[in-house]
VODO-383477 format. One line per field, with one value per atom (N, C-alpha, C): residue number from 0; residue in one letter; atom name; x, z, y negated. Coordinates in steps of 0.2 Angstrom, whole numbers, always signed. Layout:
<atoms>
pos = [NUM:...]
code = [a:...]
site = [CA:...]
c1 = [X:...]
c3 = [Z:...]
c2 = [Y:...]
</atoms>
This chain:
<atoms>
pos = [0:0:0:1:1:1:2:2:2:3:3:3:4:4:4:5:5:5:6:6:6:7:7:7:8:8:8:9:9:9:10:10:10:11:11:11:12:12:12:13:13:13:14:14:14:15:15:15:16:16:16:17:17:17:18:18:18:19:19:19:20:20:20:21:21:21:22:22:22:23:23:23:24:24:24:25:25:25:26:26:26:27:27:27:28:28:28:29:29:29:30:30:30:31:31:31:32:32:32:33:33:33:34:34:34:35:35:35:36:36:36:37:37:37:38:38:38:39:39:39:40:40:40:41:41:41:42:42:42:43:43:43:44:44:44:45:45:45:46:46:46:47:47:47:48:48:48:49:49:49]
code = [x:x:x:x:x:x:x:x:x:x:x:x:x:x:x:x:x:x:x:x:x:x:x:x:x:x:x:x:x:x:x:x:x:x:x:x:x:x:x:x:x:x:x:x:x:x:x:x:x:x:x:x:x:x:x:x:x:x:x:x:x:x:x:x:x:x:x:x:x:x:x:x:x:x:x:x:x:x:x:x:x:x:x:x:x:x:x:x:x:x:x:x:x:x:x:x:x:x:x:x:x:x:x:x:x:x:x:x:x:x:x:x:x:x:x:x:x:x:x:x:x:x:x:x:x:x:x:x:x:x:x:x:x:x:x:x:x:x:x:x:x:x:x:x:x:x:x:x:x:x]
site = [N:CA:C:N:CA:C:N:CA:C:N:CA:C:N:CA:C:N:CA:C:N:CA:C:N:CA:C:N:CA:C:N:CA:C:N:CA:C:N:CA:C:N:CA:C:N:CA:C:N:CA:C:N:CA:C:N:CA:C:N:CA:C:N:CA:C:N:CA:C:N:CA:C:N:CA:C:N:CA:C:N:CA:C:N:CA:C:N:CA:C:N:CA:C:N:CA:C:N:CA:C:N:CA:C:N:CA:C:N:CA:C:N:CA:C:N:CA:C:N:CA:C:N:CA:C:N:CA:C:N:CA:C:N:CA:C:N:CA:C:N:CA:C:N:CA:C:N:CA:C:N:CA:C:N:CA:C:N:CA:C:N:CA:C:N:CA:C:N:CA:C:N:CA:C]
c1 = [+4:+0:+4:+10:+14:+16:+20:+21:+16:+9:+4:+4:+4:+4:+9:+16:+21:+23:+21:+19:+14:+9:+2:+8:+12:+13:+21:+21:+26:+24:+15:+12:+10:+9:+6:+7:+3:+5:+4:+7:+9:+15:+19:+28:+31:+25:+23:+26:+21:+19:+26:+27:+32:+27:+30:+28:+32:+29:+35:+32:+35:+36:+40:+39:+42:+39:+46:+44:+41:+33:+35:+32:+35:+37:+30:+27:+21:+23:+20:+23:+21:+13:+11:+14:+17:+20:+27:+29:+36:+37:+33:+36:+34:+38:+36:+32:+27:+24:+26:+24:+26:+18:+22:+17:+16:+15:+13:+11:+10:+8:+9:+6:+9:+8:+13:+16:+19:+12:+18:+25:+29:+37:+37:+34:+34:+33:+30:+29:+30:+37:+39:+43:+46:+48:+45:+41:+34:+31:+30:+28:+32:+38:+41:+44:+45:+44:+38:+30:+27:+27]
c3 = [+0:+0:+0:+2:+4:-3:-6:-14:-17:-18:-22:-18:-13:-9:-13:-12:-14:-24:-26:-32:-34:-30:-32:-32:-26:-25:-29:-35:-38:-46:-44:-50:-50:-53:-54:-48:-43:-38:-33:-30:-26:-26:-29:-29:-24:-21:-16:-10:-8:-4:-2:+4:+7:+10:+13:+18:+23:+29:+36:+38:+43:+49:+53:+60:+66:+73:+75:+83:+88:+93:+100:+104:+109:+117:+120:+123:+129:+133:+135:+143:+149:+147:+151:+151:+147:+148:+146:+141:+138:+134:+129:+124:+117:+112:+105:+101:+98:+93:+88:+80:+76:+74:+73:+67:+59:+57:+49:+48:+43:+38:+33:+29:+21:+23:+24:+25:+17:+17:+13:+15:+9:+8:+16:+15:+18:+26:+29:+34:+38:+35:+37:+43:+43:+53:+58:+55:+60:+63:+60:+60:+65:+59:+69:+76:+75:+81:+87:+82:+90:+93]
c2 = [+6:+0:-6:-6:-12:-14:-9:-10:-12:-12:-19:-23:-25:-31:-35:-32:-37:-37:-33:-33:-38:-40:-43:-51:-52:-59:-61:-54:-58:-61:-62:-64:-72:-75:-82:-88:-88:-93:-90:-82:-79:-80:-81:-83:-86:-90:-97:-92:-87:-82:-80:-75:-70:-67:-59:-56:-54:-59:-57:-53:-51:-45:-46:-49:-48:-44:-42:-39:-43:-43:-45:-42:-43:-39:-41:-36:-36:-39:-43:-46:-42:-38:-32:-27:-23:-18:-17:-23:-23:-19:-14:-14:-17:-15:-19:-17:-22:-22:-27:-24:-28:-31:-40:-42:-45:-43:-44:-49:-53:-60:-61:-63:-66:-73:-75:-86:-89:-94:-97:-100:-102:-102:-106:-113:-116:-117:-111:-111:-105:-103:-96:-98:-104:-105:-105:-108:-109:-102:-97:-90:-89:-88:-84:-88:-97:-95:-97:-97:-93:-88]
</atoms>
């Protein structure tokens, strides 16, 4: 599935587009979970650091 996602955003005004993925830590139990997003170009610093 991951492969059409990133496939679909290397057409037309997807280009704009990324897909992140970062680790964050439970405060309740302390272990990791990942999170996922499609960010635009522009606002992929923003993403990770909240």
């Amino acid at each position: 599935m991951a492969k059409k996602v990133v496939a679909s955003l290397q057409t037309g005004k997807g280009k704009n587009y990324t897909k992140c993925i970062k680790m964050v830590k439970s405060p309740a139990t302390g272990s990791y979970s990942f999170e996922e997003g499609i960010v635009h170009m522009d606002l992929i610093k923003d993403f990770f650091e909240k």
